[in-house]
OpenMM code with the backbone's topology and positions (N, CA, C; nanometers):
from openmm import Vec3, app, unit

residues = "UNK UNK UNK UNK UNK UNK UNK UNK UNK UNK UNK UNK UNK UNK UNK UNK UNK UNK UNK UNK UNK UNK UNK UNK UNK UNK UNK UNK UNK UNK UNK UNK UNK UNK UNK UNK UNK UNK UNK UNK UNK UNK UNK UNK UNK UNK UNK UNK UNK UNK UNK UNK UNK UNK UNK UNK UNK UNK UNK UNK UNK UNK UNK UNK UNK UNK UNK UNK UNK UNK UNK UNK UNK UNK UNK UNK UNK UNK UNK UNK UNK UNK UNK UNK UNK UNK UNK UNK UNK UNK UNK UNK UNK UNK UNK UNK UNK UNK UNK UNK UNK UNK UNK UNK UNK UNK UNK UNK UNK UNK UNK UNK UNK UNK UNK UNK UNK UNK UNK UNK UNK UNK UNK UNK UNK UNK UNK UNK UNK UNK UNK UNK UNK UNK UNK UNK UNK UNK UNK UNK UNK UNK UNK UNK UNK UNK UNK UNK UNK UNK UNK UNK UNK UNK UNK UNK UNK UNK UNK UNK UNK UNK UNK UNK UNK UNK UNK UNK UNK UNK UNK UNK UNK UNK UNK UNK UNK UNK".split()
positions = [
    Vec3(9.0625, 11.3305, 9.1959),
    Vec3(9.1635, 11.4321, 9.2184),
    Vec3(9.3007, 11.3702, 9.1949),
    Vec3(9.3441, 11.4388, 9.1201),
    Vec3(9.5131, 11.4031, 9.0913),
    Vec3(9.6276, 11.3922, 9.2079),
    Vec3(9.6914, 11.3484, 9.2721),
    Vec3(9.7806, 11.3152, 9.3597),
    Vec3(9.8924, 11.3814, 9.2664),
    Vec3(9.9702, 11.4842, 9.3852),
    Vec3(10.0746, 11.4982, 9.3634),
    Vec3(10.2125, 11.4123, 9.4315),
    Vec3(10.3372, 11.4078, 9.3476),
    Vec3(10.4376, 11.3486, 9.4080),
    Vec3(10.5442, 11.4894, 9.4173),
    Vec3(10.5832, 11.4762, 9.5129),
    Vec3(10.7318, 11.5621, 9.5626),
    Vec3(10.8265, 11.5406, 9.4694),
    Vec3(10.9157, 11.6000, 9.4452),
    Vec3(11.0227, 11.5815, 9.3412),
    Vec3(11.0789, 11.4463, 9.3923),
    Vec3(11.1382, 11.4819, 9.4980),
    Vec3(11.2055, 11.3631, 9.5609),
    Vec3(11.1761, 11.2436, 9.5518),
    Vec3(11.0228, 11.2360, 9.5776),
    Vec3(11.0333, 11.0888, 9.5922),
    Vec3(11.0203, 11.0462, 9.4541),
    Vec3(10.9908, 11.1591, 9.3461),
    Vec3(10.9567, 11.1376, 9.2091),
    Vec3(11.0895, 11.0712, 9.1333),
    Vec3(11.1554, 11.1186, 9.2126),
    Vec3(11.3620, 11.0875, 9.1311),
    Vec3(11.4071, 11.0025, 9.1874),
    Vec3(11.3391, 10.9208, 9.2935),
    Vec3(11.4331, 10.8261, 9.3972),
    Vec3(11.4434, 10.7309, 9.2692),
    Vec3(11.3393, 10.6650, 9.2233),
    Vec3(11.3916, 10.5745, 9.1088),
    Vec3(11.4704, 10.5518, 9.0378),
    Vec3(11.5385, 10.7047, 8.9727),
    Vec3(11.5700, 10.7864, 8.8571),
    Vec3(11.6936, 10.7395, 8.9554),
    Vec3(11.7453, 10.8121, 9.0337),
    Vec3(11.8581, 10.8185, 9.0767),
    Vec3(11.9176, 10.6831, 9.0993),
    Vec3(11.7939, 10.5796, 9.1587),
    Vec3(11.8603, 10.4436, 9.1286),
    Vec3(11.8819, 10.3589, 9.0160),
    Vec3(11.8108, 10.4027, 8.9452),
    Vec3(11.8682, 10.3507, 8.7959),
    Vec3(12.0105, 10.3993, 8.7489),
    Vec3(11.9861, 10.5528, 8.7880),
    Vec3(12.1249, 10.6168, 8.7763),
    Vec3(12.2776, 10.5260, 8.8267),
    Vec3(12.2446, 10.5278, 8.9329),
    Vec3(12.3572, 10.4086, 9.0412),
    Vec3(12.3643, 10.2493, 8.9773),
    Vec3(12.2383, 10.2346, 8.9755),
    Vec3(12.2896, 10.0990, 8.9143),
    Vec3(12.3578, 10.0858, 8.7693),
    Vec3(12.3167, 10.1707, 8.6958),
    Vec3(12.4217, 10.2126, 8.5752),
    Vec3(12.5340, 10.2150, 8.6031),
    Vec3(12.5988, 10.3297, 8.6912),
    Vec3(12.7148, 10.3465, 8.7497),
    Vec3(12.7731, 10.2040, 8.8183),
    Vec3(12.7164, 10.1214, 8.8662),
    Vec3(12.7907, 10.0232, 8.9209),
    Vec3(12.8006, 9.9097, 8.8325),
    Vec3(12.7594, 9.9233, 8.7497),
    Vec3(12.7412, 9.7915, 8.5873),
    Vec3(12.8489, 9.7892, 8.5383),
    Vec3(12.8722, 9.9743, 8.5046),
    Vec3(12.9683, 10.0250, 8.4252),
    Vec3(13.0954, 9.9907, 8.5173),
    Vec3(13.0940, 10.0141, 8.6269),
    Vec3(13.2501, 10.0137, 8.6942),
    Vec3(13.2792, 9.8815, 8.7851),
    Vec3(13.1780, 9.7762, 8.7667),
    Vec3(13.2179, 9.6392, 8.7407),
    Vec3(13.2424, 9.5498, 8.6237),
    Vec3(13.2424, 9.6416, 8.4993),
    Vec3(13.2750, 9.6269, 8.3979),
    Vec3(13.3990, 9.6761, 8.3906),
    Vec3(13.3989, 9.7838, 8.4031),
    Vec3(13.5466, 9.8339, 8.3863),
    Vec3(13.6589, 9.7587, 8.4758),
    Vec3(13.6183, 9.7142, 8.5853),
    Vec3(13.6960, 9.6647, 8.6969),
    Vec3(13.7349, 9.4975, 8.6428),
    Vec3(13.6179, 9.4973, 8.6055),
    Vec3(13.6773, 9.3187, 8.5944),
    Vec3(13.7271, 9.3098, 8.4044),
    Vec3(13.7227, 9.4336, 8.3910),
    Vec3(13.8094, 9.4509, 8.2091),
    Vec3(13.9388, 9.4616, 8.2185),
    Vec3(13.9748, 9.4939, 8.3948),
    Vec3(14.0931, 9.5775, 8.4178),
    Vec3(14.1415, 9.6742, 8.3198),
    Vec3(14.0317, 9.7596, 8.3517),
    Vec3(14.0480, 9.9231, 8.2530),
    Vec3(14.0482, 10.0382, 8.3957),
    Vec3(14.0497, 9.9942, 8.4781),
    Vec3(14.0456, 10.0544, 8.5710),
    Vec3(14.1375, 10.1686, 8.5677),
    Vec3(14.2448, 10.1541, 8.5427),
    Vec3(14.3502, 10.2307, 8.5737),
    Vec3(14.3883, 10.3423, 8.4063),
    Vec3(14.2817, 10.3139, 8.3695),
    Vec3(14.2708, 10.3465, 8.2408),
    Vec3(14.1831, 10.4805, 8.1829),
    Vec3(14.2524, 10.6127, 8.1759),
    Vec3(14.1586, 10.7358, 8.2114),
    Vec3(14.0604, 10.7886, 8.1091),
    Vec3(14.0872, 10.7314, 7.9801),
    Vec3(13.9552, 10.7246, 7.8506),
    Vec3(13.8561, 10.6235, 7.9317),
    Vec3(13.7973, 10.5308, 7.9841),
    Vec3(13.6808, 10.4906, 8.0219),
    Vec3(13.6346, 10.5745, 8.1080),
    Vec3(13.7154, 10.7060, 8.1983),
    Vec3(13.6107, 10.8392, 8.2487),
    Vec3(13.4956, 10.9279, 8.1453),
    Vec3(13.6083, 10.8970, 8.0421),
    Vec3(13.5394, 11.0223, 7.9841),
    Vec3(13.4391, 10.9420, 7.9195),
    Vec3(13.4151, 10.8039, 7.8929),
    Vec3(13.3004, 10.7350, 7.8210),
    Vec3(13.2280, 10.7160, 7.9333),
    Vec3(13.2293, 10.6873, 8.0520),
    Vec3(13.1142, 10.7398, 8.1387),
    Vec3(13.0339, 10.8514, 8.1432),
    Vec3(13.1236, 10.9306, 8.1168),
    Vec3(13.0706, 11.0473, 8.1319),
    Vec3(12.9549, 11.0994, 8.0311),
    Vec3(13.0159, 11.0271, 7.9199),
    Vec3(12.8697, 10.9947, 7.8223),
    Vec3(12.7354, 10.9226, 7.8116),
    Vec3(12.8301, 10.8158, 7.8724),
    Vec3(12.6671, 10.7486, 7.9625),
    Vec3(12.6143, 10.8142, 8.0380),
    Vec3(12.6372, 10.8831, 8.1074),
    Vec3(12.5526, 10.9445, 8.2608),
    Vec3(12.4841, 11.0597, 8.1669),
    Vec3(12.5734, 11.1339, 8.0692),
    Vec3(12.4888, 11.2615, 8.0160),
    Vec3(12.3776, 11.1689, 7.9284),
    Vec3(12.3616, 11.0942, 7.8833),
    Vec3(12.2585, 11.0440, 7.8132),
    Vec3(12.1403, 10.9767, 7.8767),
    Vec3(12.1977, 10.8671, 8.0030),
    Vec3(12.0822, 10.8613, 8.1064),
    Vec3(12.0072, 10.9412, 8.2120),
    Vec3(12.1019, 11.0617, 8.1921),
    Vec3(12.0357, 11.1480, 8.2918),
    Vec3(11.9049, 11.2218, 8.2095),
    Vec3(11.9844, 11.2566, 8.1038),
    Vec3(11.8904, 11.3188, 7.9883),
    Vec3(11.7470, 11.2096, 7.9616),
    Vec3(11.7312, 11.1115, 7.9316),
    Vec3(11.6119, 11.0233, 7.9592),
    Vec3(11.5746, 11.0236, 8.0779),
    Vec3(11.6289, 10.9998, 8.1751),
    Vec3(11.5702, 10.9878, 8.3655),
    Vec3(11.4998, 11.1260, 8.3505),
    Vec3(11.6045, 11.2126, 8.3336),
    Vec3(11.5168, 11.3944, 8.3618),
    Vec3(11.3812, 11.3800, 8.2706),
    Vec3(11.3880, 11.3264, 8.1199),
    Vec3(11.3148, 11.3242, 8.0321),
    Vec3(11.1564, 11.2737, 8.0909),
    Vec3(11.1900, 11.2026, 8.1402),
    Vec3(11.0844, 11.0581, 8.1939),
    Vec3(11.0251, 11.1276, 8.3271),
    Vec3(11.0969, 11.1710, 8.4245),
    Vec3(11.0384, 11.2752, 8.5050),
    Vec3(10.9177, 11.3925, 8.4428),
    Vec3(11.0017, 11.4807, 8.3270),
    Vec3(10.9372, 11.5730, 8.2894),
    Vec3(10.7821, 11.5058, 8.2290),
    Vec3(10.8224, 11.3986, 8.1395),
    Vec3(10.6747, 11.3528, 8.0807),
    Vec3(10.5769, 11.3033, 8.1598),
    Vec3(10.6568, 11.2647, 8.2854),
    Vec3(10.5364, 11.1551, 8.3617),
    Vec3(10.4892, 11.2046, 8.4894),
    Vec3(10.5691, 11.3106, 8.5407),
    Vec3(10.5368, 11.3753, 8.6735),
    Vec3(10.4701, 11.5192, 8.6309),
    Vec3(10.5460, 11.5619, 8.5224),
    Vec3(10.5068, 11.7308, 8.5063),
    Vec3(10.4226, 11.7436, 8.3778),
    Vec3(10.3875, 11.6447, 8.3709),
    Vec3(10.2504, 11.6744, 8.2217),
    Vec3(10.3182, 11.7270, 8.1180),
    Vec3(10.4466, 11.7054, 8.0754),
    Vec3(10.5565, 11.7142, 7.9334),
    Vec3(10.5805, 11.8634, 7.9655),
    Vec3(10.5496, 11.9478, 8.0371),
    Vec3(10.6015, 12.0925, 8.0636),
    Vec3(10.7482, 12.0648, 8.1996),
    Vec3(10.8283, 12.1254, 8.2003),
    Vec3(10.9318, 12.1697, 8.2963),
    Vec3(11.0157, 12.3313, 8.2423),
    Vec3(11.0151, 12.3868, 8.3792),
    Vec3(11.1071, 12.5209, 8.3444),
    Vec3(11.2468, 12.4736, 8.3588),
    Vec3(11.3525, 12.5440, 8.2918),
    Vec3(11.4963, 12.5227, 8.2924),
    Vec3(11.5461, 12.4671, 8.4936),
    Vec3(11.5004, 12.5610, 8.5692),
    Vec3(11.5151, 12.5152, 8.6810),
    Vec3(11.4497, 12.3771, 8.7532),
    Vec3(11.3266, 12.3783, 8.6780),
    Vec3(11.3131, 12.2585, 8.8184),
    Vec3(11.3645, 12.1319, 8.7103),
    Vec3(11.3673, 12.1316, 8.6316),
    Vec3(11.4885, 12.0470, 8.4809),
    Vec3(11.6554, 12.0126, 8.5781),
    Vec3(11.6505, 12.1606, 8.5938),
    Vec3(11.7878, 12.1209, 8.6480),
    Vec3(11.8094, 12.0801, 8.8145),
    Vec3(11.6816, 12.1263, 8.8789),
    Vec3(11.6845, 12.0550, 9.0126),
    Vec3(11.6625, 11.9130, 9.0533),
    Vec3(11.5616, 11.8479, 8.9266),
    Vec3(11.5385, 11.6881, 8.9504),
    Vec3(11.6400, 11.6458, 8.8837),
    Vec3(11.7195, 11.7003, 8.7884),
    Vec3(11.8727, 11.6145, 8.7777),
    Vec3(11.9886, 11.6065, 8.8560),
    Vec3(11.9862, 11.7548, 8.9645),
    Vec3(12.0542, 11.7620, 9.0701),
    Vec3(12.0141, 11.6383, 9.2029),
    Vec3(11.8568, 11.6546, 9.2251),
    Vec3(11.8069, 11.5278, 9.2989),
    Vec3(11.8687, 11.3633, 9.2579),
    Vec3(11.8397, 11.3691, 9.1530),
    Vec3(11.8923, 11.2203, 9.0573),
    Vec3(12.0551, 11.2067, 9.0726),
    Vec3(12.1070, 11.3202, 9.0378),
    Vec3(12.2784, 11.3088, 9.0276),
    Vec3(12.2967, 11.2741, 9.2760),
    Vec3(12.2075, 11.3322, 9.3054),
    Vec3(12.2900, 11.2937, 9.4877),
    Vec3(12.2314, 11.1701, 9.4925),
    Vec3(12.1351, 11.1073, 9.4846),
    Vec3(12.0977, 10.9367, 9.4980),
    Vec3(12.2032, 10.9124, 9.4617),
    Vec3(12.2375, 10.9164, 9.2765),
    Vec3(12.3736, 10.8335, 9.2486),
    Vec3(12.5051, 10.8748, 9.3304),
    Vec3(12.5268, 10.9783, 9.3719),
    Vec3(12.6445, 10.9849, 9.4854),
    Vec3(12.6506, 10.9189, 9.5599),
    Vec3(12.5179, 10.9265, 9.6392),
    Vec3(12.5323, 10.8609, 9.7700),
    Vec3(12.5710, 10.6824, 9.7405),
    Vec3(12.4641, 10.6220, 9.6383),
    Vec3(12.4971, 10.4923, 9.6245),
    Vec3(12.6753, 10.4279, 9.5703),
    Vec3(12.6882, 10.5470, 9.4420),
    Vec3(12.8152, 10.5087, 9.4087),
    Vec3(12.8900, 10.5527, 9.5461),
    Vec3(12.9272, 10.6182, 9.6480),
    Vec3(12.9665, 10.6269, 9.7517),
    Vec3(12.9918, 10.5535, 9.8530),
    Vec3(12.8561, 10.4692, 9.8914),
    Vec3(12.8903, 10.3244, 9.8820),
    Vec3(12.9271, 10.2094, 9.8667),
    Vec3(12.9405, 10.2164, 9.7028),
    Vec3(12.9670, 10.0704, 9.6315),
    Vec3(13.1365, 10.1046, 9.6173),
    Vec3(13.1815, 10.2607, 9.5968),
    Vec3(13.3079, 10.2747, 9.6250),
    Vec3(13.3938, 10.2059, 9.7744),
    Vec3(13.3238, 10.2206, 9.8595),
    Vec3(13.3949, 10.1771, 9.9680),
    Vec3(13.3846, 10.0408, 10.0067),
    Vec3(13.2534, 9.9917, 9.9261),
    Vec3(13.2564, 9.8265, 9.9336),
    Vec3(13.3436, 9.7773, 9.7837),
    Vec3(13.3707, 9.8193, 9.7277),
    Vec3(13.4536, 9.7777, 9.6212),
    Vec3(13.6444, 9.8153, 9.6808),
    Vec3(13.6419, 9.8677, 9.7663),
    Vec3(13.7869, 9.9149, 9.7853),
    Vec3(13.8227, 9.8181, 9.8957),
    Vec3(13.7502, 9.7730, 9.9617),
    Vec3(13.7054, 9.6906, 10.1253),
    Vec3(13.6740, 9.5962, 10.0953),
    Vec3(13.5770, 9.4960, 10.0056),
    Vec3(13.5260, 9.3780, 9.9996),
    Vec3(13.5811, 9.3042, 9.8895),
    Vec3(13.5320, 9.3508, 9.7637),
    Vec3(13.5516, 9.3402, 9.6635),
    Vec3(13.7066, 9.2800, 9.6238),
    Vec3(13.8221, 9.3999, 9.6335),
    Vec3(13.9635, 9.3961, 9.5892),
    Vec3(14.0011, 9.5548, 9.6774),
    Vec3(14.0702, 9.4531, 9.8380),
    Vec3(14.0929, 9.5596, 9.9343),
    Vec3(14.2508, 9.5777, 9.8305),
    Vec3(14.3092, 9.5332, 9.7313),
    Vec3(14.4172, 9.5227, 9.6649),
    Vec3(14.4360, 9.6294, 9.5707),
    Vec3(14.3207, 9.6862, 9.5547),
    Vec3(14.3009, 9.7852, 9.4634),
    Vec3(14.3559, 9.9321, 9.4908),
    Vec3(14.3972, 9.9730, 9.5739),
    Vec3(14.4284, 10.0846, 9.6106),
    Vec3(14.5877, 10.0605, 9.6447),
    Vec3(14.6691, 9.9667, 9.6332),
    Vec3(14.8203, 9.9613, 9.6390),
    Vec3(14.8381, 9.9091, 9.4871),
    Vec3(14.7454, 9.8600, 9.3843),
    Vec3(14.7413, 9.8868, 9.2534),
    Vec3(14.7796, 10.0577, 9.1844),
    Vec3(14.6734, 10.1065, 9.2617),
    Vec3(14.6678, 10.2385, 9.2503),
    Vec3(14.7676, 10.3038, 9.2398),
    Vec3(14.8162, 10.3370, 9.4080),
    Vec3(14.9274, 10.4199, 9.4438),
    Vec3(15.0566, 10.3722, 9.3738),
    Vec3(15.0615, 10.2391, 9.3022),
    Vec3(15.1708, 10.1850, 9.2089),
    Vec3(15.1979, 10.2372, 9.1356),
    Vec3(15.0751, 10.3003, 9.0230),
    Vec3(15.0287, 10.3415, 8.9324),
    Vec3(15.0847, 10.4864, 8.9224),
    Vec3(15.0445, 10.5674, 9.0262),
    Vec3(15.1176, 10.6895, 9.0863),
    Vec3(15.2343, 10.7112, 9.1014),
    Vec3(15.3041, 10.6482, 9.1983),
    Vec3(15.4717, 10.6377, 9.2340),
    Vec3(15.5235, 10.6336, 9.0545),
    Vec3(15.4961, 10.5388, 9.0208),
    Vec3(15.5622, 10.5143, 8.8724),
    Vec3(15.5216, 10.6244, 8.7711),
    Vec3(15.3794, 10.6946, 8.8051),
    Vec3(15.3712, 10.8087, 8.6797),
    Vec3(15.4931, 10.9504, 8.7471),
    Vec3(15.4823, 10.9352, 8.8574),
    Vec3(15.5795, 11.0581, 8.9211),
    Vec3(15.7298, 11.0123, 8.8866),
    Vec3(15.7526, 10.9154, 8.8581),
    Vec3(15.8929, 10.8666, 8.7858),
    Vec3(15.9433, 10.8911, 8.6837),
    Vec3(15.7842, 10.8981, 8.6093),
    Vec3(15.7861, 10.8995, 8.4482),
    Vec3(15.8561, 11.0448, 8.4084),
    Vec3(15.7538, 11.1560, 8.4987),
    Vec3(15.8131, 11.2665, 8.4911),
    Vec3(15.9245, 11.2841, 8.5621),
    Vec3(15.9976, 11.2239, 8.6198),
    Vec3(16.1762, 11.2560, 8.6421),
    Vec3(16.1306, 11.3530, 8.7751),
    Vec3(16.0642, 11.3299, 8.8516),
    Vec3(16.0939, 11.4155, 8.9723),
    Vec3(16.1710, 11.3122, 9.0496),
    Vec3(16.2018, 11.4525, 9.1593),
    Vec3(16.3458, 11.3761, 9.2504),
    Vec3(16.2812, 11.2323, 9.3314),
    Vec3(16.3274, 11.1933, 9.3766),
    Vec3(16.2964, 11.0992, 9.4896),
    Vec3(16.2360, 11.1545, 9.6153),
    Vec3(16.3128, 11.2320, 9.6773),
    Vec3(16.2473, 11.3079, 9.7834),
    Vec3(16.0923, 11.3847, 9.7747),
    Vec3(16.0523, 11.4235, 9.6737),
    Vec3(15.9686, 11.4693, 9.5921),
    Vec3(15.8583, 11.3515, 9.5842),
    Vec3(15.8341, 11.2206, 9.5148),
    Vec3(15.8073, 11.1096, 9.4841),
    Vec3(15.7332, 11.0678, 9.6198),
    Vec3(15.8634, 11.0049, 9.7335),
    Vec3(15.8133, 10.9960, 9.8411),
    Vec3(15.6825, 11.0701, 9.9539),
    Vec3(15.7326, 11.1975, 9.9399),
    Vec3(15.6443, 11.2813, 9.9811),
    Vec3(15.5607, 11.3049, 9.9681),
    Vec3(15.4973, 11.3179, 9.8138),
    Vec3(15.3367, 11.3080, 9.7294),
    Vec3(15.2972, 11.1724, 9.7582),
    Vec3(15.3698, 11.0421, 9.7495),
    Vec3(15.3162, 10.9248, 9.8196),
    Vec3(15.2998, 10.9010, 9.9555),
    Vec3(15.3287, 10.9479, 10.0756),
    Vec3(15.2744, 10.9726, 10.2275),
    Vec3(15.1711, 11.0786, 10.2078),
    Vec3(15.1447, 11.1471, 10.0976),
    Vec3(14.9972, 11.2474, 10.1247),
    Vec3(14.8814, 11.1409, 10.0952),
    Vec3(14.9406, 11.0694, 9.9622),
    Vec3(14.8125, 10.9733, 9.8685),
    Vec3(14.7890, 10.8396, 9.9973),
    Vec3(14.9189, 10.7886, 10.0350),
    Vec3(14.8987, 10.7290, 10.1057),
    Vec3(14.7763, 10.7421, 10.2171),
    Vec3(14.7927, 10.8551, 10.2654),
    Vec3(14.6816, 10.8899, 10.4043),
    Vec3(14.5426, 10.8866, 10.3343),
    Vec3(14.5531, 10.9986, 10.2160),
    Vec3(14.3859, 11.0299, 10.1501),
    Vec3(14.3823, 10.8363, 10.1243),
    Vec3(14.4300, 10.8273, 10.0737),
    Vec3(14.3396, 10.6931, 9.9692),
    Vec3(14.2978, 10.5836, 10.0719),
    Vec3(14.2154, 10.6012, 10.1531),
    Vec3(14.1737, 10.5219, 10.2245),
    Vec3(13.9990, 10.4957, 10.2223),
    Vec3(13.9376, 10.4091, 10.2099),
    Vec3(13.7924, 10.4092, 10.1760),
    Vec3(13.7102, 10.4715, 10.2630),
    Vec3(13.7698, 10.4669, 10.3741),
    Vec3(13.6850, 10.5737, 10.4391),
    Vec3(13.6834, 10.6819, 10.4496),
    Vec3(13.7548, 10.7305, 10.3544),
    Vec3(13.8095, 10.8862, 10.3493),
    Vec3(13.7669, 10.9198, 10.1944),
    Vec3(13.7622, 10.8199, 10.0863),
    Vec3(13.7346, 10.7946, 9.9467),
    Vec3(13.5960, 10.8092, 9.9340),
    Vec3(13.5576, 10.7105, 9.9963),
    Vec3(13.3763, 10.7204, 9.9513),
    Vec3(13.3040, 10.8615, 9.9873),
    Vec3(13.3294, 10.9924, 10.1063),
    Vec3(13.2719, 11.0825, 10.1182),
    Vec3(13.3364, 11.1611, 10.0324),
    Vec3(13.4245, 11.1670, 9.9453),
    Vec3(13.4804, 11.2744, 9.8463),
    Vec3(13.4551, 11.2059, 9.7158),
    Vec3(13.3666, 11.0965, 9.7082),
    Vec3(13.3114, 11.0418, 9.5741),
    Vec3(13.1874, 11.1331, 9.5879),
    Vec3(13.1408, 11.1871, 9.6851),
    Vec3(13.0169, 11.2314, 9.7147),
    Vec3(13.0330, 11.3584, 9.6272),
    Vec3(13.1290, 11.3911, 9.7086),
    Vec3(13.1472, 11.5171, 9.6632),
    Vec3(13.2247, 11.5575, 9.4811),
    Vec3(13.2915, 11.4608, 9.4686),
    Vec3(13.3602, 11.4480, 9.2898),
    Vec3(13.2077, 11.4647, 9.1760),
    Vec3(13.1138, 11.3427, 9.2759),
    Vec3(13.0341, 11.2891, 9.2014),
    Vec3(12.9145, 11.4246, 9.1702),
    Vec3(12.8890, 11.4499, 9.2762),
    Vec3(12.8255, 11.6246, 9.2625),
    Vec3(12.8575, 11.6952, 9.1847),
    Vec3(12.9718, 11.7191, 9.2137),
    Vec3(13.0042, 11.8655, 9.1025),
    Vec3(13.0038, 11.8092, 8.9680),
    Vec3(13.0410, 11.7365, 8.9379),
    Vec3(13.0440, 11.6874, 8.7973),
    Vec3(12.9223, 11.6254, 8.7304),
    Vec3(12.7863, 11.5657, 8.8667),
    Vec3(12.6758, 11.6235, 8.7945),
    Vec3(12.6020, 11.7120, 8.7961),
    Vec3(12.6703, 11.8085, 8.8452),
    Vec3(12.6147, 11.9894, 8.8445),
    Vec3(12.6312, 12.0306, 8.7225),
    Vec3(12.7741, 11.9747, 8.6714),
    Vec3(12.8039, 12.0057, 8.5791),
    Vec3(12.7299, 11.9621, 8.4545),
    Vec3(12.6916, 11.8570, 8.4459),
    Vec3(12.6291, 11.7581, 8.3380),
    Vec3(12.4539, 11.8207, 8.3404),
    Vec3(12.4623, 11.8352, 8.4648),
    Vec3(12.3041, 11.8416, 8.4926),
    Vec3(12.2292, 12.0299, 8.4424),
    Vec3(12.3541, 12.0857, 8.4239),
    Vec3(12.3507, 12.2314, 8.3712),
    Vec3(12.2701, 12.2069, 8.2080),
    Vec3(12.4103, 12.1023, 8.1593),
    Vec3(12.4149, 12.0794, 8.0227),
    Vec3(12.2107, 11.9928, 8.0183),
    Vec3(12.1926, 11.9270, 8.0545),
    Vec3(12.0789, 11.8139, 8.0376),
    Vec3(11.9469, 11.8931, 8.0836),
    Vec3(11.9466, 11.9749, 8.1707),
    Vec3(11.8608, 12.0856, 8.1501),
    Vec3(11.8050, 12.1724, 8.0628),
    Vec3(11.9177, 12.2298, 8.0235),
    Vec3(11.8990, 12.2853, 7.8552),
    Vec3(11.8274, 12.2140, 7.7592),
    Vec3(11.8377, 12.0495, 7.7532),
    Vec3(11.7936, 11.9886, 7.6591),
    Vec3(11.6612, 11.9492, 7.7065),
    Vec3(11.6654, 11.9491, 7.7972),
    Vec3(11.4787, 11.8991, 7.8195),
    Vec3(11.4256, 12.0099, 7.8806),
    Vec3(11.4132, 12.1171, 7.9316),
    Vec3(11.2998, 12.2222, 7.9539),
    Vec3(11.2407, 12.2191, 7.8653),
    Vec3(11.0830, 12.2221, 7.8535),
    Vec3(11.0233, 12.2473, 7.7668),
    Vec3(10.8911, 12.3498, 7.8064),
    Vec3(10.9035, 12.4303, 7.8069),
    Vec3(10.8151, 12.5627, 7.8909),
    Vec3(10.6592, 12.5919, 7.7793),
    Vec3(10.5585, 12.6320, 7.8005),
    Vec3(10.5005, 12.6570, 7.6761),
    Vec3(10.4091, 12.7476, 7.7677),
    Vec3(10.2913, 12.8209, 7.6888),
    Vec3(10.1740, 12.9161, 7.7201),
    Vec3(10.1290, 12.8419, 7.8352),
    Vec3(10.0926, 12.9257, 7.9345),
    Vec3(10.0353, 12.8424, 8.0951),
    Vec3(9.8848, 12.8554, 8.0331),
    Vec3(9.8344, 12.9404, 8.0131),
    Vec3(9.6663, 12.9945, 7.9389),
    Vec3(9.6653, 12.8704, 7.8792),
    Vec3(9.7338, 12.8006, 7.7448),
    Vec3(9.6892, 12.7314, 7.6921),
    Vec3(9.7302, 12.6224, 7.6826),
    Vec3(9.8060, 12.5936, 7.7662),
    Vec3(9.8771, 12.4631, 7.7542),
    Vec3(9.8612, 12.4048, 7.9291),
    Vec3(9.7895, 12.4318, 7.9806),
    Vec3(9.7105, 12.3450, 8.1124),
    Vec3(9.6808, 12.2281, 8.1141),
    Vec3(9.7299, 12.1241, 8.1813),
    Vec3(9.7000, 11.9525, 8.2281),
    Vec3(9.5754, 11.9544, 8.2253),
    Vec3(9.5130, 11.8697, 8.2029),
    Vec3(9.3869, 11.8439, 8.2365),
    Vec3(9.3912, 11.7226, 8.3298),
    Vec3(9.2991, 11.6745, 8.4191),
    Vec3(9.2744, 11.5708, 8.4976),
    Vec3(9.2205, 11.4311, 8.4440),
    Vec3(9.3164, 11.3163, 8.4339),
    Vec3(9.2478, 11.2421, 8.4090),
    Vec3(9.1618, 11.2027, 8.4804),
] * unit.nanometer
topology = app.Topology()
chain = topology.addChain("A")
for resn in residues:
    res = topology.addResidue(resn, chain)
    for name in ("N", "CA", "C"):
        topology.addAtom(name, app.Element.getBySymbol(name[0]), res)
């Protein structure tokens, strides 16, 4: 008799491969000092749509007998995309705390001076820096990575669905047992 696995525990892998990708990439980026640098988002963002698309892929072939409907496609990439939250969520607050607690007055540097760039007043300047000031704190950072990191693989995970459902005749296209 064939053993079934739960989605969940089917994606825990998936999702950690996912994370450890994510943390390769942004100890790469970190020690490239590209950090502050907003084209290496959007080339993540290509990585993740391409590993998610294999992780989902690798799910569909190896858990679901090469069949998945658009939904449960897009629910084990939703499963896969919160592992990687939660971990990058983590490694965010140990990278802001352990790593380079220096990194976040890098940051807000970065800020003050782009609000310069655009010629706002001083009073103005100051003020958006006592808001950033309060948010940018790691313990306040890592649960809204949770949440950044979600929606944006809701978003991805819409797109990577589409590409791997692969639905066919239930009559004739039935698993058989090895």
């Amino acid at each position: 008799m064939e053993e079934k696995v739960g989605i969940w525990k089917a994606n825990l892998t998936n999702g950690l491969i996912l994370g450890l990708v994510g943390i390769v990439y942004s100890l790469v980026v970190y020690f490239l000092n590209m950090y502050l640098n907003k084209a290496q988002g959007y080339v993540f963002m290509l990585v993740e749509f391409a590993v998610l698309f294999f992780l989902v892929k690798s799910y569909r072939d190896n858990f679901r007998h090469g069949m998945i409907t658009y939904g449960d496609a897009l629910g084990a990439s939703i499963i896969i995309c919160l592992y990687y939250a939660i971990i990058m969520a983590i490694f965010t607050y140990i990278l802001y705390t352990v790593i380079d607690s220096g990194l976040l007055d890098k940051q807000l540097a970065m800020a003050e001076e782009m609000m310069q760039k655009k010629g706002l007043p001083q009073s103005a300047i100051d003020a958006g820096m006592s808001i950033q000031r309060k948010m940018m704190k790691p313990a306040f950072m890592a649960p809204f990575s949770i949440l950044g990191n979600m929606i944006l693989g809701l978003i991805i995970s819409l797109i990577v669905a589409a590409f791997v459902r692969k639905e066919g005749n239930p009559l004739l296209d039935t698993p058989t047992v090895q």
